[in-house]
MDAnalysis code that builds the backbone (N, CA, C; Angstrom):
import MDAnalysis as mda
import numpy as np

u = mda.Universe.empty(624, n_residues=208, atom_resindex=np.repeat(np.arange(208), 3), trajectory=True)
u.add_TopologyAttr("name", ["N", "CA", "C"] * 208)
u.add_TopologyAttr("resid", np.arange(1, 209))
u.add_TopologyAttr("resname", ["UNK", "UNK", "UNK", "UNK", "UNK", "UNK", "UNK", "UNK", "UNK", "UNK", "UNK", "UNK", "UNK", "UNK", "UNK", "UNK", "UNK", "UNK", "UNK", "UNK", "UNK", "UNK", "UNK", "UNK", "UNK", "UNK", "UNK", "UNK", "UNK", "UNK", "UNK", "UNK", "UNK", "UNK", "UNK", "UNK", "UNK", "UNK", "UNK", "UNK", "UNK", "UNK", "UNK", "UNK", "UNK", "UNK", "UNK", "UNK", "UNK", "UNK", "UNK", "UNK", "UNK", "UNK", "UNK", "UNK", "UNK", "UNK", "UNK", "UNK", "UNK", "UNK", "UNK", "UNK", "UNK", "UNK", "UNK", "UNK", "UNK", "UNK", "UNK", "UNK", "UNK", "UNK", "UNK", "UNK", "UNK", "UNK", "UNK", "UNK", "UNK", "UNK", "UNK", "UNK", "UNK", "UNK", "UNK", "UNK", "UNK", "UNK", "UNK", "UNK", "UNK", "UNK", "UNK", "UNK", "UNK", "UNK", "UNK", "UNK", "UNK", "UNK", "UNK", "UNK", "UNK", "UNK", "UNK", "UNK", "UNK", "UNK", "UNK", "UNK", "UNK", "UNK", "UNK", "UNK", "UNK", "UNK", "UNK", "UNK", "UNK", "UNK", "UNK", "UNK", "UNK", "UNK", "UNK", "UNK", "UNK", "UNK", "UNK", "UNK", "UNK", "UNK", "UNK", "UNK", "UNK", "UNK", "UNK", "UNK", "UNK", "UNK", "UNK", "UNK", "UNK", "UNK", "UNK", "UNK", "UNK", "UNK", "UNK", "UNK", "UNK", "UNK", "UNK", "UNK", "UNK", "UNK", "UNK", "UNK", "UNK", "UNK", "UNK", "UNK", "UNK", "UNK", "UNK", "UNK", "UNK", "UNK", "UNK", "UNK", "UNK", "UNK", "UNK", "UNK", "UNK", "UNK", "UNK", "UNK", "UNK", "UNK", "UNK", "UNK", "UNK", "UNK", "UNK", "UNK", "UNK", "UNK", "UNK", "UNK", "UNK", "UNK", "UNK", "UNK", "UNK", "UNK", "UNK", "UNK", "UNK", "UNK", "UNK", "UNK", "UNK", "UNK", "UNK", "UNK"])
u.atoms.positions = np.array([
    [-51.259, -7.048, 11.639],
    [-49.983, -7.752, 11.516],
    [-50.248, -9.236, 11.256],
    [-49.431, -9.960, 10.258],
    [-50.083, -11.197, 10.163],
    [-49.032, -12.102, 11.140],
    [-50.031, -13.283, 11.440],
    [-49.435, -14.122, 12.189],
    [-48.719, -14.909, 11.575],
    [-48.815, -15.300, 10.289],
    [-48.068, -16.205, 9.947],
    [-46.654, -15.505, 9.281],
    [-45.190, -16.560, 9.564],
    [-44.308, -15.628, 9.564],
    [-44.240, -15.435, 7.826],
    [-43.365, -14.245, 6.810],
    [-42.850, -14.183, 5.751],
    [-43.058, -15.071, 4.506],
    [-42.104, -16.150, 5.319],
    [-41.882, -17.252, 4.164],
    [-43.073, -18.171, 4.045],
    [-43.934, -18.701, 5.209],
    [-45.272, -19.026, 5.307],
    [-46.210, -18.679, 4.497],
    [-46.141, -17.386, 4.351],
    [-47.379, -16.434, 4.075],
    [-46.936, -16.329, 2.416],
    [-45.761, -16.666, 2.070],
    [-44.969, -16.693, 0.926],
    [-45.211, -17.908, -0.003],
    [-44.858, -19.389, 0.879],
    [-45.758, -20.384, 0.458],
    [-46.960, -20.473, 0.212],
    [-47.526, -20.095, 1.380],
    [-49.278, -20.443, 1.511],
    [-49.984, -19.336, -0.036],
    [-49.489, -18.173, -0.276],
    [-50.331, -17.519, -1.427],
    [-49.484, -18.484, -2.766],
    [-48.675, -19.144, -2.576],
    [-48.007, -20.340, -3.780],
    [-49.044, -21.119, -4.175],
    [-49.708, -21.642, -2.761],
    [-50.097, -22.977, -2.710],
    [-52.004, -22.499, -3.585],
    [-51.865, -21.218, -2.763],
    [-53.254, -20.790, -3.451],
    [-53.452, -21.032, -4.748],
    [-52.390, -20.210, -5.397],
    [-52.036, -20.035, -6.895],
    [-52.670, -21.326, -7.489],
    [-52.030, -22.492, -7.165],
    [-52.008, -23.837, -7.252],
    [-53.755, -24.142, -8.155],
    [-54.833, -23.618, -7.107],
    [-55.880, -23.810, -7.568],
    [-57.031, -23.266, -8.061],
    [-57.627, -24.108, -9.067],
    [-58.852, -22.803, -9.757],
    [-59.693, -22.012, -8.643],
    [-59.847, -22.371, -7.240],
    [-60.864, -21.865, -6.646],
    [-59.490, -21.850, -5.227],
    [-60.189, -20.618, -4.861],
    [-58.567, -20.432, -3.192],
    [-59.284, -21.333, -2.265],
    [-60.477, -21.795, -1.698],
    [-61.113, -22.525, -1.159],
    [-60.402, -23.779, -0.987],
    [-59.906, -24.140, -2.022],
    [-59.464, -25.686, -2.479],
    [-57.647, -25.731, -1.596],
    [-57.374, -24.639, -1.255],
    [-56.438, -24.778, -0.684],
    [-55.934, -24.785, 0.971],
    [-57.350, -25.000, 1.028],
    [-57.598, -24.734, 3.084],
    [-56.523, -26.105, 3.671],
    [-56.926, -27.172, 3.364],
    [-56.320, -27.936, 4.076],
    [-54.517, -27.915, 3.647],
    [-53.976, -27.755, 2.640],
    [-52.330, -27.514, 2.461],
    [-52.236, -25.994, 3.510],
    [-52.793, -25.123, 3.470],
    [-52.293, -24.128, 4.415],
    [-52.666, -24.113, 6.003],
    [-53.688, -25.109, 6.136],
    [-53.242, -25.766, 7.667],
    [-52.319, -26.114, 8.446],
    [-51.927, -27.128, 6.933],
    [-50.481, -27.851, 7.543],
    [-49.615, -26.988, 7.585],
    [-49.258, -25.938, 6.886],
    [-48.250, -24.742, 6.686],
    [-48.389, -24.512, 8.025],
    [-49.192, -24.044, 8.530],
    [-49.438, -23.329, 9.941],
    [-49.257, -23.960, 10.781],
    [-49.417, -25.031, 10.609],
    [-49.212, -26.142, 11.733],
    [-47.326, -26.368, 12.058],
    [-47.325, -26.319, 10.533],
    [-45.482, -26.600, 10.419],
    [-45.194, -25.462, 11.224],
    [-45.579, -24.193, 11.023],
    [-45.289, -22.808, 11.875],
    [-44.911, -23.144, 13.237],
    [-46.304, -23.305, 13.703],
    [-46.752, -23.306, 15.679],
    [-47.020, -24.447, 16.001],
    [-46.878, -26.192, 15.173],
    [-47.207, -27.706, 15.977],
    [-48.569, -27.471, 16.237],
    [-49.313, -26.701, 16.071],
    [-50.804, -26.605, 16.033],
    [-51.792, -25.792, 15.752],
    [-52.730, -25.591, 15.081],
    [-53.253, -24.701, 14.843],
    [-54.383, -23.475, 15.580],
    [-53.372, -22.386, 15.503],
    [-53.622, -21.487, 15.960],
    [-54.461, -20.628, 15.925],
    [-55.924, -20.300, 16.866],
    [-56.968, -19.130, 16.347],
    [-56.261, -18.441, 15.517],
    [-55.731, -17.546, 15.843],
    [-55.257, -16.345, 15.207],
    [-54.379, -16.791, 13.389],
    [-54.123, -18.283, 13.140],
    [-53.423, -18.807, 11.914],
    [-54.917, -19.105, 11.708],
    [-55.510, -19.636, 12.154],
    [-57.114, -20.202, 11.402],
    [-57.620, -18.670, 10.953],
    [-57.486, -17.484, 12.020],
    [-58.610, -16.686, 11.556],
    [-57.281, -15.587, 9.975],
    [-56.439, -16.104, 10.024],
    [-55.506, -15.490, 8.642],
    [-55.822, -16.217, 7.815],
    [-55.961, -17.904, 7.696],
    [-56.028, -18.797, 6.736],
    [-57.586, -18.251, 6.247],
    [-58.444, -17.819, 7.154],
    [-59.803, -17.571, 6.581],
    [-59.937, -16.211, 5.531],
    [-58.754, -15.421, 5.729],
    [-58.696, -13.957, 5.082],
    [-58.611, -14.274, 3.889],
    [-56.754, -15.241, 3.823],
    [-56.454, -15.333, 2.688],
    [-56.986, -16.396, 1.751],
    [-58.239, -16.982, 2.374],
    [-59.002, -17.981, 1.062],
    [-60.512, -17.395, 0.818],
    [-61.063, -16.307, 1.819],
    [-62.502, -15.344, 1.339],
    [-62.870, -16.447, 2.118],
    [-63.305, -16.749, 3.364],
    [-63.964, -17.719, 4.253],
    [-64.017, -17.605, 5.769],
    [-65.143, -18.049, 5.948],
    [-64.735, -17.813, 7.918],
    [-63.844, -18.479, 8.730],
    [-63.557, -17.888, 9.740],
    [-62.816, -18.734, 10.452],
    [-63.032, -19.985, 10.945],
    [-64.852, -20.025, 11.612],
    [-65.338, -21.229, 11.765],
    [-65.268, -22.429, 10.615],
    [-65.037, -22.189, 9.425],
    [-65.131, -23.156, 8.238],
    [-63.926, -23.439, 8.559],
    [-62.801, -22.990, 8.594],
    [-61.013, -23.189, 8.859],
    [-61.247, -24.739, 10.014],
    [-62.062, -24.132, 11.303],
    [-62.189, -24.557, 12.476],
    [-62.942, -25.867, 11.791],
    [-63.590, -25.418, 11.444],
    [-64.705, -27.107, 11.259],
    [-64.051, -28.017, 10.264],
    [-63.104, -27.837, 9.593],
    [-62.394, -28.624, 8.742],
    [-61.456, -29.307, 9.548],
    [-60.479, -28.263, 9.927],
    [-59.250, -28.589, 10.929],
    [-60.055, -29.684, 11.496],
    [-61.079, -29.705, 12.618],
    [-61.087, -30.517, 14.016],
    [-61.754, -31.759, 13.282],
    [-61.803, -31.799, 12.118],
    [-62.693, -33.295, 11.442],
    [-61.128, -34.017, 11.186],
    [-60.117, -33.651, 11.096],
    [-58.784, -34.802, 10.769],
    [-58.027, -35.062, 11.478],
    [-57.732, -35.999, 11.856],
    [-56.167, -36.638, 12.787],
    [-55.095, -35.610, 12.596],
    [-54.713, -35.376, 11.416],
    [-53.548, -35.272, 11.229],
    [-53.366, -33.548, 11.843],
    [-54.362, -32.880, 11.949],
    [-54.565, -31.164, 12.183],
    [-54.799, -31.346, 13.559],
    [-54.554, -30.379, 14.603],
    [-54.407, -29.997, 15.829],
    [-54.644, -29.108, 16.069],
    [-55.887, -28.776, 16.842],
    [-56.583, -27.265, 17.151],
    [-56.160, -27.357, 18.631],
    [-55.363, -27.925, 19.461],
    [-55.005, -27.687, 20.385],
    [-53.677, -28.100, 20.244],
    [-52.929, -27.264, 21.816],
    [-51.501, -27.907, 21.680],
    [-51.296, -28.955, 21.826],
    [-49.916, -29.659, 21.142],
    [-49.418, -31.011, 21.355],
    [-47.832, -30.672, 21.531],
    [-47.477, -32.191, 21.921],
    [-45.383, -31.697, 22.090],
    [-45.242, -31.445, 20.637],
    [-43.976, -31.564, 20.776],
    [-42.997, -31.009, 19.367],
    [-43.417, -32.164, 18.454],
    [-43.147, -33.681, 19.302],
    [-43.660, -34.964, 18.755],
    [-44.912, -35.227, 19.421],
    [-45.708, -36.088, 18.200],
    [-46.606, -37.316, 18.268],
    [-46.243, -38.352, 18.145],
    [-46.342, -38.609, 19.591],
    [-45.947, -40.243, 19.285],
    [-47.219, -41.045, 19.174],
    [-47.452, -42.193, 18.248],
    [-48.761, -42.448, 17.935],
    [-48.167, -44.335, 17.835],
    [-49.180, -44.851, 18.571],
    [-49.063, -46.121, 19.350],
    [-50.495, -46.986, 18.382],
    [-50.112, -47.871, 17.822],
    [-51.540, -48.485, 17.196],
    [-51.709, -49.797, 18.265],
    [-53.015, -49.825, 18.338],
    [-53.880, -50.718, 19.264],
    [-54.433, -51.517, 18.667],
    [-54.762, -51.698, 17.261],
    [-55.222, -52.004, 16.603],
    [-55.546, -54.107, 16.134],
    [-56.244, -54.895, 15.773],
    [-55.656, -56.316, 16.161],
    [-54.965, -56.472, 15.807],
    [-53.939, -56.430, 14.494],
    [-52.592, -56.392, 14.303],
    [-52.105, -56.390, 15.234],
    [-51.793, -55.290, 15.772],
    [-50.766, -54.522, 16.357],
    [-51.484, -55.194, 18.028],
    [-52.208, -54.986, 18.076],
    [-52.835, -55.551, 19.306],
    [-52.089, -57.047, 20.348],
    [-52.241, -58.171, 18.942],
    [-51.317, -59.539, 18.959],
    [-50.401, -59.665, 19.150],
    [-49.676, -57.957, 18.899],
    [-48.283, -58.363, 18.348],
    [-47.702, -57.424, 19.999],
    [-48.481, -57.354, 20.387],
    [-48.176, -56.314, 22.154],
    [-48.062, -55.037, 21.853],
    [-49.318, -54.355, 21.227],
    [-49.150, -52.630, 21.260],
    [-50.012, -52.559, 22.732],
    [-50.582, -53.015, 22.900],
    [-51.264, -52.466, 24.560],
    [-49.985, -52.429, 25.160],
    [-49.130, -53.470, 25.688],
    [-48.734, -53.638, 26.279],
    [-47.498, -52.716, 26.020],
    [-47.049, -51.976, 24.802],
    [-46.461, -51.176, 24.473],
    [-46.601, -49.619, 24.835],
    [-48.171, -49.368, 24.677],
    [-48.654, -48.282, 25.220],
    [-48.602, -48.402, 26.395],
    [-48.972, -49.772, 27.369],
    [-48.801, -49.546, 28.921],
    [-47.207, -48.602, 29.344],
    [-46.243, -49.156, 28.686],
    [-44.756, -48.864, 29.024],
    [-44.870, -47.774, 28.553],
    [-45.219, -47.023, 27.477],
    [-45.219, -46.140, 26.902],
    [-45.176, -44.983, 27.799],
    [-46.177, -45.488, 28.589],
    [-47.143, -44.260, 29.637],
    [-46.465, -44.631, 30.939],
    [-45.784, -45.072, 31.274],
    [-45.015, -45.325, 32.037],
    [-43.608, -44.792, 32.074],
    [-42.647, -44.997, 30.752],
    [-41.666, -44.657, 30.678],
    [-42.004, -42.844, 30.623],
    [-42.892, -42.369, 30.438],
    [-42.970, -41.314, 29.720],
    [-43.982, -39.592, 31.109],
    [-44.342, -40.977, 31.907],
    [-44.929, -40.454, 33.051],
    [-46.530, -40.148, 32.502],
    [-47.062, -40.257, 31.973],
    [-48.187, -39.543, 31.351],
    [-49.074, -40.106, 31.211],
    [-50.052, -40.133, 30.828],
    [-51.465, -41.171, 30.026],
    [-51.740, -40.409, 28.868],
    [-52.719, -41.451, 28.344],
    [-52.583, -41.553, 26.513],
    [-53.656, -40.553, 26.355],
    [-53.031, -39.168, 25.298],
    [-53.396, -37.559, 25.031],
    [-52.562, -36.620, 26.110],
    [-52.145, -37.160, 27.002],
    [-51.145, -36.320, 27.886],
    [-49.973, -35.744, 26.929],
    [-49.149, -34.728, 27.280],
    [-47.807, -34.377, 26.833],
    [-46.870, -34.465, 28.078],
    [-45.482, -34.881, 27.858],
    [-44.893, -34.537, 29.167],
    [-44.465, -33.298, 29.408],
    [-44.343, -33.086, 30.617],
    [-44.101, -31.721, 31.452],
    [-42.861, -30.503, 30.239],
    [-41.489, -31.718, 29.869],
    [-40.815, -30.827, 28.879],
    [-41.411, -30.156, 27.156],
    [-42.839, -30.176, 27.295],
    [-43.405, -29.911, 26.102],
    [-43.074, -30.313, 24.547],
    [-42.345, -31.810, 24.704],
    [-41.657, -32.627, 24.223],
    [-42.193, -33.372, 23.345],
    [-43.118, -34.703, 23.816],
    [-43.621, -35.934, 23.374],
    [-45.487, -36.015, 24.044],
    [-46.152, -35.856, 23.454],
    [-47.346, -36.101, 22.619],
    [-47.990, -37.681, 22.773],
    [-48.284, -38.136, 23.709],
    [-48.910, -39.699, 23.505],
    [-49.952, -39.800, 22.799],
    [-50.521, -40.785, 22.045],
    [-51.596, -40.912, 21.186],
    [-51.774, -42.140, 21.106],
    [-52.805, -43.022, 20.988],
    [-53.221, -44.369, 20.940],
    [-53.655, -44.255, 19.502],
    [-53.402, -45.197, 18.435],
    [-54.275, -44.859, 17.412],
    [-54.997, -46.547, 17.064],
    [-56.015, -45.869, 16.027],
    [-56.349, -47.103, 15.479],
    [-55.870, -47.874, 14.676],
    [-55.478, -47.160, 13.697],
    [-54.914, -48.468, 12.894],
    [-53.729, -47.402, 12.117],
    [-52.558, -47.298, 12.000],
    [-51.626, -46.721, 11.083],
    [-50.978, -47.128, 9.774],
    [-51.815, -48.523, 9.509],
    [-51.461, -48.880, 8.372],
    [-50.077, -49.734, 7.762],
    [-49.393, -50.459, 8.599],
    [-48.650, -50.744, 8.553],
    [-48.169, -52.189, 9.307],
    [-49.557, -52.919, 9.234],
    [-49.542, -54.399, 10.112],
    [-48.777, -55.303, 9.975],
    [-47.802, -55.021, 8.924],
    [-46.742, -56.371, 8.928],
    [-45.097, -55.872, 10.167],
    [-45.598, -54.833, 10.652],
    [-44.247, -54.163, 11.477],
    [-45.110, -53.908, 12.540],
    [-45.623, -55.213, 13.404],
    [-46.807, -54.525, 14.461],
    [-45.653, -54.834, 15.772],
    [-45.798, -53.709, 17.068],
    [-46.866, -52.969, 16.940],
    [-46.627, -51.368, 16.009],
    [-47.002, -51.092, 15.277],
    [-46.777, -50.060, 14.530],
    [-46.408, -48.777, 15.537],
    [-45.610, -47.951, 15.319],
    [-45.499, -46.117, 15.513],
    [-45.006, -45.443, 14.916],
    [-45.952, -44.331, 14.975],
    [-45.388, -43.274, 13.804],
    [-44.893, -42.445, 14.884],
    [-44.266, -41.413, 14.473],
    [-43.965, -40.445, 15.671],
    [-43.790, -39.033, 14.025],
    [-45.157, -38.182, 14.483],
    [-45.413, -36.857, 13.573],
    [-45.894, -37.605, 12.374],
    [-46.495, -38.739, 12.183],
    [-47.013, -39.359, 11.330],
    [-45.750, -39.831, 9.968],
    [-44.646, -40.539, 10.646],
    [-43.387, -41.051, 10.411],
    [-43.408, -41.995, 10.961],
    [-43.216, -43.412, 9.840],
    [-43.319, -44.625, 10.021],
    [-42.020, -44.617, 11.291],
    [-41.319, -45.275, 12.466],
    [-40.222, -45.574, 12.832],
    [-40.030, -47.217, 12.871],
    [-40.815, -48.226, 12.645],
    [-40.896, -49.561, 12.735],
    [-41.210, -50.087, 13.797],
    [-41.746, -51.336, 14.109],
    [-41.812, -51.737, 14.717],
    [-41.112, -51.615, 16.061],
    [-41.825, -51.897, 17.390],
    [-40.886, -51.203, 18.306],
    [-41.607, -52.350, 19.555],
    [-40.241, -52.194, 20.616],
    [-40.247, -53.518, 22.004],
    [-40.133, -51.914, 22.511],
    [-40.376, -52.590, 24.438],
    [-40.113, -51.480, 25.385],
    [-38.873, -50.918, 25.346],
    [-37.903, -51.596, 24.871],
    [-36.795, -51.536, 24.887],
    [-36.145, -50.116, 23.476],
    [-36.548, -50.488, 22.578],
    [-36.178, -49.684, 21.602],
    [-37.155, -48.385, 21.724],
    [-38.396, -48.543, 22.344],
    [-38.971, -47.260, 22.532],
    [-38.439, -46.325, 23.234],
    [-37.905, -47.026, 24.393],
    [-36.705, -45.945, 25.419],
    [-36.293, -45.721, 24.606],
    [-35.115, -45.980, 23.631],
    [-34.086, -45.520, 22.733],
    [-34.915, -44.702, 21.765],
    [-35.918, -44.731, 21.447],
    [-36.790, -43.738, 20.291],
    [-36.672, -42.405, 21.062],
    [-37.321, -42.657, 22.328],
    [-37.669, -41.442, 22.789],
    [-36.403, -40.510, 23.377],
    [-35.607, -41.200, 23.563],
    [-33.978, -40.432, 23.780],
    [-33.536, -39.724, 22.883],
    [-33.419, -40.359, 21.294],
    [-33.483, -40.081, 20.106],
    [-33.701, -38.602, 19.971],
    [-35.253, -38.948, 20.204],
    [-36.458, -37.589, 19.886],
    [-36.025, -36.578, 20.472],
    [-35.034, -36.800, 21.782],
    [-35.241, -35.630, 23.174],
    [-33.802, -34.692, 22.649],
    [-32.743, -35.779, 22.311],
    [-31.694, -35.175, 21.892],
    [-31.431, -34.564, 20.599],
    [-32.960, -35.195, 19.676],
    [-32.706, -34.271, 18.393],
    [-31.814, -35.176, 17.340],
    [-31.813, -36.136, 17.436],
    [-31.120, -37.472, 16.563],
    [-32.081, -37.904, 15.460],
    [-33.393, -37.431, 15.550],
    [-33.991, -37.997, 14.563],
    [-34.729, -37.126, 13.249],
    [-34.034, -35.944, 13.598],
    [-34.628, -34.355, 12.483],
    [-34.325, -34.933, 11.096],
    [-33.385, -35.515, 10.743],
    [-33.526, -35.952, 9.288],
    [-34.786, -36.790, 8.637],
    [-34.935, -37.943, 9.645],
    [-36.481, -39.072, 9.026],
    [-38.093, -37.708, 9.196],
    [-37.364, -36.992, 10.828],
    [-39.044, -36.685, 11.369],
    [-39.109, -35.682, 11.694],
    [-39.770, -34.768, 10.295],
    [-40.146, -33.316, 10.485],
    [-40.999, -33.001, 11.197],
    [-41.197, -31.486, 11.384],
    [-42.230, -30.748, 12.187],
    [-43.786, -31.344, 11.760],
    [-44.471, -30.883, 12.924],
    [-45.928, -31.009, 12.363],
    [-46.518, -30.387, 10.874],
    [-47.042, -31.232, 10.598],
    [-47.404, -30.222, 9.421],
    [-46.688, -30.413, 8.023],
    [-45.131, -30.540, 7.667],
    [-45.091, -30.938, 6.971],
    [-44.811, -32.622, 6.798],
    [-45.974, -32.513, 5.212],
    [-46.393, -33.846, 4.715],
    [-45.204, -33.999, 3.685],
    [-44.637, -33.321, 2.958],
    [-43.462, -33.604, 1.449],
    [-42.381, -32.581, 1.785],
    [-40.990, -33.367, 1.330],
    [-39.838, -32.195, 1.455],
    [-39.675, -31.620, 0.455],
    [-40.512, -31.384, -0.958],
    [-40.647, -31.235, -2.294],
    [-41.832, -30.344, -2.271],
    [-41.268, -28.997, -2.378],
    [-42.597, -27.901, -2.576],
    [-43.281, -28.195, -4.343],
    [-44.367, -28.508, -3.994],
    [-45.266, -28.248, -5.233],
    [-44.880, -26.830, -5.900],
    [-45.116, -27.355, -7.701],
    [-44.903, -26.184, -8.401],
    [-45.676, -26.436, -9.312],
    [-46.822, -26.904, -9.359],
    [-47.866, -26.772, -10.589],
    [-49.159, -27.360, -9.933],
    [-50.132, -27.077, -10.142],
    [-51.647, -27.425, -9.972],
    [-51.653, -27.986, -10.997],
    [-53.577, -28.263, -10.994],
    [-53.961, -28.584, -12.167],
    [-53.561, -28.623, -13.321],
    [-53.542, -29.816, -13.866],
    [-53.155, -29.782, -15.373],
    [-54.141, -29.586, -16.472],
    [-55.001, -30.222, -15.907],
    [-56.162, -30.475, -17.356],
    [-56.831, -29.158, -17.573],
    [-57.062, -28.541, -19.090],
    [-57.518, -27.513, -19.539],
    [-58.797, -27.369, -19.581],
    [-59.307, -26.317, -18.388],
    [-60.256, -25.946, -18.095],
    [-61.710, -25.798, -18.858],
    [-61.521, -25.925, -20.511],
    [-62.329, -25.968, -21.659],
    [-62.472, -27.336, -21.602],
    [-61.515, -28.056, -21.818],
    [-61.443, -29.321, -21.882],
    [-62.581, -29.965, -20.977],
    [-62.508, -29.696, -19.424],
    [-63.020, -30.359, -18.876],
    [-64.401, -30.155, -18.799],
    [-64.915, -28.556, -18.900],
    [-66.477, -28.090, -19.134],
    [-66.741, -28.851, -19.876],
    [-66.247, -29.379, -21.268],
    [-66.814, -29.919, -22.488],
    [-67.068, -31.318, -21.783],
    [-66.072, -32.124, -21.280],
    [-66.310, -33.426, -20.517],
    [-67.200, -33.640, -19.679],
    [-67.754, -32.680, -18.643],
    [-68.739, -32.846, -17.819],
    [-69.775, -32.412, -18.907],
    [-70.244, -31.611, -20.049],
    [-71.267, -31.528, -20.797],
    [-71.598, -32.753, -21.611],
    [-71.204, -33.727, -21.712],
    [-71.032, -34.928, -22.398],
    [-71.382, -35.411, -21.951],
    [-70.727, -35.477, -20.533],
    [-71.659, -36.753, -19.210],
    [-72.743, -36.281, -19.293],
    [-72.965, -34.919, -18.697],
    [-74.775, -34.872, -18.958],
    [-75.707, -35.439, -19.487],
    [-75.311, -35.168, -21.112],
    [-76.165, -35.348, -22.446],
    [-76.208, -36.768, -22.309],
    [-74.763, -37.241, -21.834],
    [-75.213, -39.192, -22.295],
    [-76.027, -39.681, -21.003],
    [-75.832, -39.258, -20.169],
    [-76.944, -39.364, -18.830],
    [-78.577, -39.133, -18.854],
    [-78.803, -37.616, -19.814],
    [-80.084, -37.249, -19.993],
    [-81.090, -38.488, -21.110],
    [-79.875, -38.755, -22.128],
    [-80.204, -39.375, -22.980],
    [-80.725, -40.957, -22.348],
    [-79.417, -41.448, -21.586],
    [-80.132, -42.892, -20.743],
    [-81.037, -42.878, -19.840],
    [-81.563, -41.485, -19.549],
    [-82.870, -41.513, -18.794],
    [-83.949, -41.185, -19.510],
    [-83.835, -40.314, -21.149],
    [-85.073, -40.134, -21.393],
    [-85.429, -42.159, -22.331],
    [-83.717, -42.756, -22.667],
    [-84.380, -43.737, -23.450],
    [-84.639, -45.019, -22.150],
    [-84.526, -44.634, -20.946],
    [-85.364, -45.468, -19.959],
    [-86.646, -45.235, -19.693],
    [-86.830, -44.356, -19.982],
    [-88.523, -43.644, -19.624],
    [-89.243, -44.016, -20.873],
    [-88.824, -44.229, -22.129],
    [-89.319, -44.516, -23.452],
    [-89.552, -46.094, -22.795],
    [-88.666, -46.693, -22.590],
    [-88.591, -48.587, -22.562],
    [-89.832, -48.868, -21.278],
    [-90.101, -47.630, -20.286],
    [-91.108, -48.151, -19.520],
    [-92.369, -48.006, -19.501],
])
């Protein structure tokens, strides 16, 4: 029986389609799975391994190398706090202190309602709005103790499903085409590089 539900399993052989080699599609059907269950699941890792001809451990060893993938559980949200010097100057410690305070928890904790997800990060990219948080890797802006209470109320009551989807999904726009460039095309292009490569090494070996 597969674990992943219908429409999942409906996307994810889409996403395959997508590329010359099914391999190439491990990390988009992570996130699928992730969008599924908020984290990735043995039993979704050991399906994702069926449907690309691969082990499960390769699923596993990919997944646990990125931020953004979760081989263990997390809340519904990540809330993700940058520490970073930006954000540092601008009072993210002191943001994360309240954080973990308002929230009862310490930073990688979830609270008890299987809710909210603490995370300290390094840098989120976004230093002119310090201290930066994303919450599910969704910019929300800059944030005081004050508006973080109000974030996290937000989050609890479900006020914020329009900006901040589930785990997992990255675009509200399903892909409908892979690769473009014609597969002749490109053999011939990498045979070119060769030849002009072989050629600047045999006329370097001539000049020495």
């Amino acid at each position: 029986m597969s674990h992943l539900r219908p429409d999942i399993l409906e996307r994810a052989r889409e996403l395959i389609a997508l590329y010359p080699r099914p391999r190439s599609a491990l990390i988009p059907l992570c996130h699928l799975a992730q969008e599924q269950d908020g984290w990735l699941r043995p039993e979704a890792m050991e399906e994702i391994a069926a449907l690309l001809g691969i082990t499960p451990a390769e699923v596993r060893g990919t997944a646990s190398f990125y931020d953004m993938l979760h081989t263990e559980p997390v809340g519904t949200y990540l809330v993700s706090i940058c520490t970073n010097i930006a954000c540092l100057l601008g009072g993210g410690a002191e943001l994360l202190e309240h954080a973990e305070a308002h929230l009862g928890i310490r930073v990688g904790g979830t609270t008890a309602d299987g809710m909210i997800t603490l995370e300290e990060a390094e840098c989120l990219a976004d230093c002119d709005r310090a201290p930066c948080v994303t919450v599910n890797h969704r910019y929300v802006g800059a944030q005081t103790p004050g508006s973080f209470d109000g974030l996290v109320a937000d989050l609890r009551a479900g006020r914020r499903g329009d900006e901040i989807p589930p785990h997992g999904t990255l675009v509200r726009v399903r892909r409908s085409t892979g690769l473009q460039a014609d597969p002749a095309s490109v053999a011939d292009e990498r045979a070119a590089m060769a030849e002009a490569q072989a050629a600047r090494a045999a006329a370097k070996e001539e000049g020495s």
